[in-house]
C-alpha positions in Angstrom: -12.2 11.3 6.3 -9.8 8.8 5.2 -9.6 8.7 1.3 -9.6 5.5 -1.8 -6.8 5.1 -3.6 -7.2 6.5 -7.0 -5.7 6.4 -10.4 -7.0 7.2 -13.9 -8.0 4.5 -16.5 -8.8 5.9 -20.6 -9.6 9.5 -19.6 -7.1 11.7 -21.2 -8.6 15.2 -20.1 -6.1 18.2 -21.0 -8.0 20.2 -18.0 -8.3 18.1 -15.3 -4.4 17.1 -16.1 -3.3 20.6 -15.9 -5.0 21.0 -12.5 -3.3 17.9 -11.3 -0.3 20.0 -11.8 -0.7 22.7 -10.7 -2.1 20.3 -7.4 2.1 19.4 -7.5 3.2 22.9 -7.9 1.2 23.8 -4.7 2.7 21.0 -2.7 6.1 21.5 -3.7 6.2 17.6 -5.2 10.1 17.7 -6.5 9.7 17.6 -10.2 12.8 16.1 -13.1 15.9 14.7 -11.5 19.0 16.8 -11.2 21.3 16.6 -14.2 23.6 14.4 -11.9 21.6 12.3 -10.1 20.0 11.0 -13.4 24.0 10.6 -14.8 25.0 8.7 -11.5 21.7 6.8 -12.0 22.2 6.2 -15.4 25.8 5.1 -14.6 24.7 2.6 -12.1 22.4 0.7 -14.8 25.1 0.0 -17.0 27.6 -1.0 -14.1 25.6 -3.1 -10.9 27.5 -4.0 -8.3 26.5 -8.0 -8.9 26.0 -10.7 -6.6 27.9 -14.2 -7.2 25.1 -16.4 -6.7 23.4 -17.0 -9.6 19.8 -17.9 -9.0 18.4 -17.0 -12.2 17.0 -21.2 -12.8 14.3 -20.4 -10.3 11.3 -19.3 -12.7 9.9 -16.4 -10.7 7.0 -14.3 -11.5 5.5 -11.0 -10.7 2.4 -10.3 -10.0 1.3 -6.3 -9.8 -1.5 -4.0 -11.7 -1.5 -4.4 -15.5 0.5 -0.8 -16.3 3.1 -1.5 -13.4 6.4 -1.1 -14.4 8.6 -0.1 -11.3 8.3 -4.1 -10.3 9.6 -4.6 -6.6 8.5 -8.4 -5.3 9.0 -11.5 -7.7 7.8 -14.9 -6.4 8.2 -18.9 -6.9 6.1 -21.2 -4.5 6.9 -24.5 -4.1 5.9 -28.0 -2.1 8.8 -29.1 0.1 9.3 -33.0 -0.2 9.5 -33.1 3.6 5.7 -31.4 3.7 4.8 -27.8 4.1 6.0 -24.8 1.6 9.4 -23.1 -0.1 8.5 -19.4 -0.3 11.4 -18.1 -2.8 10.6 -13.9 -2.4 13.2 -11.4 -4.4 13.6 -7.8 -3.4 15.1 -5.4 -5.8 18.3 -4.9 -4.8 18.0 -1.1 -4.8 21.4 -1.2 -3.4 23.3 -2.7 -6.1 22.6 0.8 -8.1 23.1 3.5 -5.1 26.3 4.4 -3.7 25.9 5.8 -0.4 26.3 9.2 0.2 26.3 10.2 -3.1 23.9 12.4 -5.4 21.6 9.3 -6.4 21.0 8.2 -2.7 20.9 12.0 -1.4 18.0 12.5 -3.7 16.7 9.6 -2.8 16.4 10.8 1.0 14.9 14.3 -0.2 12.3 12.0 -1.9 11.1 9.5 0.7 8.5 7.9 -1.4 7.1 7.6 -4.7 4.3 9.4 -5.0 1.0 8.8 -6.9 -1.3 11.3 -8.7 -4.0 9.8 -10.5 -2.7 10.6 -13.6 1.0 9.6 -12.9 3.6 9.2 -10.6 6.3 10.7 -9.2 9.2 8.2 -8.6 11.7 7.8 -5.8 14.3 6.7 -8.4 15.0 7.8 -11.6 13.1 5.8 -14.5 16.4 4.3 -15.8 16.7 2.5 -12.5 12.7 2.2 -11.3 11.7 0.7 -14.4 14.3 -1.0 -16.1 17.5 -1.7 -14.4 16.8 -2.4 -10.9 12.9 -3.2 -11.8 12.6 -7.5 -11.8 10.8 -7.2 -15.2 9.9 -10.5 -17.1 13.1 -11.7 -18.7 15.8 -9.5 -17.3 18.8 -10.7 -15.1 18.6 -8.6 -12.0 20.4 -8.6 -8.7 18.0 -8.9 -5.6 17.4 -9.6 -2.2 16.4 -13.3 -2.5 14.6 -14.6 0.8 14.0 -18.1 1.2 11.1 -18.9 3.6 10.4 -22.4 4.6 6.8 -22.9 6.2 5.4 -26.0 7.6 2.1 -27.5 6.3 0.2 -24.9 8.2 1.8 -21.7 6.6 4.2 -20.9 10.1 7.8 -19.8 9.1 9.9 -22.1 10.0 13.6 -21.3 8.8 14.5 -17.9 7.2 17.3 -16.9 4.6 18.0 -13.6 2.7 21.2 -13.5 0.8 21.8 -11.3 -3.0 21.6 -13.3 -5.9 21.2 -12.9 -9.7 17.3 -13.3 -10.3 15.0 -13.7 -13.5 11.6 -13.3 -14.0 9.5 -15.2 -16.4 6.0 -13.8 -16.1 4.3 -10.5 -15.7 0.9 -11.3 -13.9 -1.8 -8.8 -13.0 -4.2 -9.8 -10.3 -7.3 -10.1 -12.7 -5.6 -12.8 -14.4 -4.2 -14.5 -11.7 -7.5 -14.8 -9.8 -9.2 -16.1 -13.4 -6.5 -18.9 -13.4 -6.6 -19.9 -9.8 -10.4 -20.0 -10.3 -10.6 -22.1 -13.3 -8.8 -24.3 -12.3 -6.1 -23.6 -15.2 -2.8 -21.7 -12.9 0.2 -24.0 -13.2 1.3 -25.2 -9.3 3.7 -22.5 -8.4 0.7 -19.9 -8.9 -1.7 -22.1 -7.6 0.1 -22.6 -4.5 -0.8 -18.7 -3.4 -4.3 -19.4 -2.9 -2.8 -22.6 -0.3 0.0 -20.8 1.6 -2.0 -16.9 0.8 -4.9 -18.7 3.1 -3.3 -20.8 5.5 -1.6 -16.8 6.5 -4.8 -15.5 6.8 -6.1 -18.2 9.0 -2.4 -17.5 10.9 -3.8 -13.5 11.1 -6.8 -14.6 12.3 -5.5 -16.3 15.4 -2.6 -14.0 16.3 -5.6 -11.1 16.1 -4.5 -9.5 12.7 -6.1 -7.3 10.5 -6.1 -6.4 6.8 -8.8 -3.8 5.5 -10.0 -5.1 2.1 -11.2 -1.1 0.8 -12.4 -0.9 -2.6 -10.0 1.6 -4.7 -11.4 4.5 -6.5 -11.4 4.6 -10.1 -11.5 7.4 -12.8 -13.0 6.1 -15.6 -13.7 7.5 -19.5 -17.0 7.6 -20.0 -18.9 9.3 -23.3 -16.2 12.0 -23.6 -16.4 12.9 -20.0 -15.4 11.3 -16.8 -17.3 8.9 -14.5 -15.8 7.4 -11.1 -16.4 3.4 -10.0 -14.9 1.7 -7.2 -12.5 -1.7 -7.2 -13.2 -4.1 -4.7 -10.1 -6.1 -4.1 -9.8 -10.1 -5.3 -9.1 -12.6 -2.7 -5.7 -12.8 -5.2 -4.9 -8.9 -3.6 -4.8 -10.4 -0.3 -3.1 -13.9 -0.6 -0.3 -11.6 -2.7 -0.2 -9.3 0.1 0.3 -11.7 2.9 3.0 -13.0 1.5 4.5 -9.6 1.9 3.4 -9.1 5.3 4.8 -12.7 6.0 8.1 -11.2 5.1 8.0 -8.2 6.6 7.0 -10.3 10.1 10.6 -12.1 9.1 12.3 -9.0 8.4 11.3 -7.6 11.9 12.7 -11.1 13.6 15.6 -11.2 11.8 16.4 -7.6 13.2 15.0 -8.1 16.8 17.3 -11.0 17.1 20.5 -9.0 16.1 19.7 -5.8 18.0 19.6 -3.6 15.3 17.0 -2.5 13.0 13.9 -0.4 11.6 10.3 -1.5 12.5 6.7 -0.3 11.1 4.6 -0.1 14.3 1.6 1.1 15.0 0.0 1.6 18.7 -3.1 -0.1 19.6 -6.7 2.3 18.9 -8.1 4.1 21.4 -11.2 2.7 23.3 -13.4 6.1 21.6 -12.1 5.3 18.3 -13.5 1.9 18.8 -16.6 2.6 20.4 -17.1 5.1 17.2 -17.1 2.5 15.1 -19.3 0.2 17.0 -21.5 3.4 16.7 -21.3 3.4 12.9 -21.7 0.1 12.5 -25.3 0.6 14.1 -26.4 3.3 12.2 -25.2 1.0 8.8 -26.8 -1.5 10.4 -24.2 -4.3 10.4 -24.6 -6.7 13.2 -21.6 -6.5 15.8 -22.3 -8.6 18.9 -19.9 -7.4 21.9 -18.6 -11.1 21.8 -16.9 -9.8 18.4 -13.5 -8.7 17.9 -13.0 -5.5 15.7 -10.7 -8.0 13.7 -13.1 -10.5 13.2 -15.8 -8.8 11.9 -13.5 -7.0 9.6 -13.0 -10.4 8.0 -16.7 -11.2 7.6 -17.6 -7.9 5.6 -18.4 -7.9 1.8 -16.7 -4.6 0.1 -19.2 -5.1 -2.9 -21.8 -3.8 -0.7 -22.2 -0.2 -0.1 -22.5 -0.3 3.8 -19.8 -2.7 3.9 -17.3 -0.8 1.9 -18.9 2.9 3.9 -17.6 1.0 7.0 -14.3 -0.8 6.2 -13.7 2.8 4.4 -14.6 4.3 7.9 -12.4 1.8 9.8 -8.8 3.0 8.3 -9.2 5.5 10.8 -7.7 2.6 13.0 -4.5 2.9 10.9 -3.7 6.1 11.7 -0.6 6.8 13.7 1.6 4.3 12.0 5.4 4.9 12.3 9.0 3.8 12.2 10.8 3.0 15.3 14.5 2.6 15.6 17.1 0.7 17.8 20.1 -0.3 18.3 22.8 -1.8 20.3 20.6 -4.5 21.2 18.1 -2.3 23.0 14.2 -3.1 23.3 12.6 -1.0 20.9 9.2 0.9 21.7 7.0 0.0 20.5 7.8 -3.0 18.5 3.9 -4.1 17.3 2.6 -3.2 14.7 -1.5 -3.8 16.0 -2.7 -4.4 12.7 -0.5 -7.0 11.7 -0.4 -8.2 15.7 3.5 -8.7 15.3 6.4 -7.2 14.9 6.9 -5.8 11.5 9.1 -4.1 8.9 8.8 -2.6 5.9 11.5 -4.6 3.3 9.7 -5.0 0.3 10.0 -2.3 -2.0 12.3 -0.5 -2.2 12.2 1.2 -5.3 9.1 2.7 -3.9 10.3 3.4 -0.4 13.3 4.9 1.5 13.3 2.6 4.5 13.0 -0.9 3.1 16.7 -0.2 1.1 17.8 -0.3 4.7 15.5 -2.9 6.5 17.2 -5.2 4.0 20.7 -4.4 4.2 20.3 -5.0 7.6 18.6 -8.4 7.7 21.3 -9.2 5.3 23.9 -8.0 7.6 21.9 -10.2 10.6 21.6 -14.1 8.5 25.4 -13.8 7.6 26.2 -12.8 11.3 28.1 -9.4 10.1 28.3 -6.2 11.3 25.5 -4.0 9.1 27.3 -1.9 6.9 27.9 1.4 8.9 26.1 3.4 6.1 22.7 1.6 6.7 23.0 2.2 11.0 24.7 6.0 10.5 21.2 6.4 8.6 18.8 4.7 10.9 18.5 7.6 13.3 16.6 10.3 11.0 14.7 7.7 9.1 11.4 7.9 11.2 11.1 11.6 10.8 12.1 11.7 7.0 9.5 8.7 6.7 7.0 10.6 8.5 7.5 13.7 6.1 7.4 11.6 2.9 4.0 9.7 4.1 2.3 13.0 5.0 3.2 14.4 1.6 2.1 11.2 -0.1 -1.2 11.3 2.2 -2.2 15.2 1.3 -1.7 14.1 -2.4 -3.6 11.4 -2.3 -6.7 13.6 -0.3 -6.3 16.3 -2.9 -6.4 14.6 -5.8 -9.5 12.6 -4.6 -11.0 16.0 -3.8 -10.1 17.7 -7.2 -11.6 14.8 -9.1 -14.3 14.4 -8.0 -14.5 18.3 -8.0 -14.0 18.4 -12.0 -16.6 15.0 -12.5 -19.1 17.1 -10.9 -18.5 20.7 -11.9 -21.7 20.3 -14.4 -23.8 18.9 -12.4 -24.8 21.6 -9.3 -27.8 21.7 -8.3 -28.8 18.0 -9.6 -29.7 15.5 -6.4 -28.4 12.0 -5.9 -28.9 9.3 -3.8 -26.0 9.2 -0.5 -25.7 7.5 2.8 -24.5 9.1 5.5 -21.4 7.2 6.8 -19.7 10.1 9.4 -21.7 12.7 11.6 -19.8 14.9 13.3 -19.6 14.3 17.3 -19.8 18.4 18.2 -21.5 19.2 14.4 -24.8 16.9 14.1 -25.8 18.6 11.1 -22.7 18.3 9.3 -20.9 15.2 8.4 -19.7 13.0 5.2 -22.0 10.8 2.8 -21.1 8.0 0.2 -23.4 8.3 -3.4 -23.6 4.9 -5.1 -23.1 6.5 -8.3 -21.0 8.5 -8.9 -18.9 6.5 -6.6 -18.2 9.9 -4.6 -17.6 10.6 -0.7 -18.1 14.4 -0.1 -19.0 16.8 2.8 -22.9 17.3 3.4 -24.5 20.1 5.4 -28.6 19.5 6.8 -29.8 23.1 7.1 -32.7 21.6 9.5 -32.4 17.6 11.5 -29.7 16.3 12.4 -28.0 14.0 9.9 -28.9 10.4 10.2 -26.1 8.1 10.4 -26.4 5.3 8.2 -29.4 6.2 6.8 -30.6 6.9 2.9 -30.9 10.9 1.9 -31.5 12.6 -0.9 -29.0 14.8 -1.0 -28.5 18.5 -3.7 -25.0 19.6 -5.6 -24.0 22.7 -3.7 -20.7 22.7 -5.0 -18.0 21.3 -7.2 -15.6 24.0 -8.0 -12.1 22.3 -9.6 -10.1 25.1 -8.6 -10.7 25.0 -4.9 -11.3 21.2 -5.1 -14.2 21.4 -3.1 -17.5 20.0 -3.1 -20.8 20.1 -0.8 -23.8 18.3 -0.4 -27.0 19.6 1.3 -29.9 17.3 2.5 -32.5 17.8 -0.1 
């Protein structure tokens, strides 16, 4: 069962914080930097290799949760005089700071990925760098990856630059606030403009047959000294901010096709049962799909604020699996080179503090609008990056699924034998009496077991607290 995103909001919690480590000890998560990685890190903060174009009269901003510090994307939106839109996107320039080859970037390729717990994270760069240095933080000169995208008056790319520049932000937005100010009526036009070019992309994914799951995020929240768990449905801000970074990663991948030479996110098209499982669910929650229907169009017409709704976009991430990296080079055809959610070719370049890859997607568009030879670092490296990716994004995955499990193990440990409210959104194909149900509240997805009927898909039970044991982060339902 795929999991929600989690992370912790006001709880403090000395137990359920020592479990979370001891949840890192057991999974090997690498723990302080090495005496001379944080020194080569620390180092590079005080000497950047610097760009000479100085770019820092553009007033971008950032837009990224409230406690977000490790800021990869800045923005400035613009009209063009000729019609259509001036996308100006900066990248941290992650590669100003590493030196390839060296204890910083060696570390970096043990590490893969940041990792989230929900009570903290562990970063793929040391602090000095992640947050302050390298981060684009409101009113600090940085050096980035500045992209330049023009689109016409219906959101389609039309010319593509990426080149290093000096870069300042001005403004540290959260999504909240940006969606209040779009809404009012009250965002000045360079904000405003994400709603314009965030929904003339979506109408673009709907016609080229793209997908993005809106799936509410799970929560831990304080609540009268103890904890309680609520879900986050996204704001239509979360998506026009993300399809700006899709749009790039769609130019990242061009960029790289053209050239020969490059790193793509793909994923293969679903299999007809995994489809036909959904339409299955989708029944039994009863949401209408007609057969005239694409999957991706009735994606788009679901409402995460309602619980079957959420059940099934929650159940459809099991689309997503099987996402990789592919590599080529020397002008060879890679395979595969789609990515079916995004229904293009696509490549991870936009954060790079955050992930492995996208230091070297970059370098390599870089290499491909100044028609260079990539540096030989970034194509030396290219050849073990899909398996190291692979390892870093199954580590980050089992965190993420055993965190959700031990939280909602250690909200729950008082509360066996109490019943609740569920619907059942998974029945196993081979197991009818076991499957997976959704309460309302607590907002909790857990194992159920019917000792009797078979479980009814998409149906209401009352179901009884069997289990919730913290230091096996388990729990169990049975139908009541």
């Amino acid at each position: 069962m795929p999991r929600r995103q989690m992370h912790m909001t006001g709880a403090d919690g000395a137990a359920l914080r020592a479990a979370l480590r001891e949840l890192r000890t057991k999974l090997e998560v690498p723990g302080e930097f090495p005496a001379a990685v944080l020194a080569e890190a620390e180092h590079a903060a005080a000497h950047p290799r610097l760009p000479e174009l100085d770019s820092t009269d553009i007033p971008f901003f950032t837009i990224d949760p409230p406690t977000s510090v490790d800021l990869d994307q800045a923005m400035h939106l613009a009209k063009r005089s000729s019609g259509g839109y001036r996308v100006h996107y900066a990248i941290a320039d992650v590669a100003a700071f590493v030196t390839p080859g060296g204890a910083l970037d060696a570390e970096a390729h043990r590490r893969v990925t940041t990792l989230y717990f929900p009570d903290g994270k562990v970063p793929l760069h040391p602090a000095v760098l992640s947050e302050a240095a390298a981060s684009l933080l409101p009113d600090q000169t940085c050096p980035a990856l500045l992209w330049r995208l023009d689109l016409d008056a219906d959101g389609r790319v039309e010319t593509t630059d990426v080149r290093r520049a000096l870069v300042r932000s001005r403004a540290k937005l959260d999504y909240d606030g940006v969606q209040k100010a779009i809404d009012s009526g009250t965002a000045e036009e360079p904000l405003a403009l994400l709603k314009d070019i965030g929904r003339l992309r979506e109408a673009l994914e709907r016609e080229r047959g793209g997908i993005s799951l809106n799936v509410p995020e799970q929560e831990i929240v304080a609540q009268d000294g103890s904890y309680a768990l609520a879900y986050r449905a996204p704001l239509p801000a979360d998506g026009w901010n993300a399809q700006i970074s899709l749009m790039t990663g769609m130019a990242a991948a061009d960029l790289m096709l053209a050239v020969g030479t490059g790193i793509l996110r793909t994923l293969p098209n679903a299999p007809d049962g995994a489809v036909g499982k959904l339409r299955r669910t989708a029944k039994a929650l009863r949401i209408d799909w007609p057969h005239h229907v694409p999957y991706a169009e009735l994606v788009r017409s679901l409402d995460p604020h309602r619980p079957a709704h959420a059940a099934f976009l929650q159940e459809c991430t099991a689309l997503l699996r099987g996402a990789g990296y592919t590599v080529f080079t020397g002008g060879e055809t890679p395979d595969p080179a789609i990515h079916s959610a995004v229904a293009a070719p696509y490549a991870h370049c936009t954060a790079p503090l955050r992930r492995l890859a996208d230091r070297y997607a970059g370098e390599l568009c870089l290499a491909a609008v100044a028609g260079a030879e990539p540096p030989r670092w970034a194509v030396d490296a290219l050849a073990e990056l899909p398996e190291r990716m692979a390892d870093g994004t199954r580590l980050a995955n089992t965190a993420e699924r055993e965190s959700v499990d031990l939280v909602e193990a250690a909200v729950l440990k008082d509360r066996v034998g109490e019943t609740f409210e569920a619907t059942v959104i998974d029945v196993k194909d081979r197991e009818p009496l076991v499957g997976t149900v959704h309460l309302a509240e607590p907002a909790v997805v857990g194992r159920v077991e019917s000792a009797r009927e078979e479980l009814p898909l998409g149906e209401r039970v009352r179901v009884r607290l069997t289990q919730a044991d913290p230091g096996t982060a388990k729990i169990l339902f049975a139908t009541a």
